[in-house]
C-alpha positions, 0 to 999 in steps of 0.5 A: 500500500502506497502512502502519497505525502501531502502536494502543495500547490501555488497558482499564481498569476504570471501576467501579473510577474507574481512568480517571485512570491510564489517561488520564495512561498515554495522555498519556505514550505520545503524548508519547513516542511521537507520530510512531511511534503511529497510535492510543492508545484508552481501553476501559472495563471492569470487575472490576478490569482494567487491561490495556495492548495494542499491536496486540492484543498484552498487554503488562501486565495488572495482576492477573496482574503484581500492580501498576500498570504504572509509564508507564516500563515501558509505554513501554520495552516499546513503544519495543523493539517499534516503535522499538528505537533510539529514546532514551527519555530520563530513562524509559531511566535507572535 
């Protein structure tokens, strides 16, 4: 029996050159996260999307939340999905 870890996707919009945030988000999940993650995938879009997905679940989506994600809150919302104990270190201090 196959046991798959956990894809993150990030859609971003490259008309919009958003591609830079997206790629310093995969950078930051990995290193957090690099035993309990199978895959961060970068999906190019448009019209201003930038999603974040774990198994094709939403975690943020920027039009409806008004903002950026800050890398912070992406891996809080990760971590209590596939990890619950896992310490995130200075991302769990307020």
């Amino acid at each position: 029996m196959s046991t798959r870890k956990p894809r993150v996707e990030i859609e971003y919009c490259s008309q919009c050159r958003f591609i830079l945030r997206a790629s310093w988000m995969v950078q930051e999940l990995l290193m957090s996260f690099a035993d309990e993650l199978g895959e961060v995938a970068l999906v190019p879009g448009t019209g201003g999307i930038f999603e974040v997905r774990l198994n094709g679940e939403q975690l943020w989506n920027k039009k409806q939340a008004g903002c950026y994600p800050e890398p912070k809150e992406i891996k809080q919302l990760i971590r209590d999905r596939i990890a619950p104990g896992k310490d995130l270190g200075h991302s769990d201090r307020r």
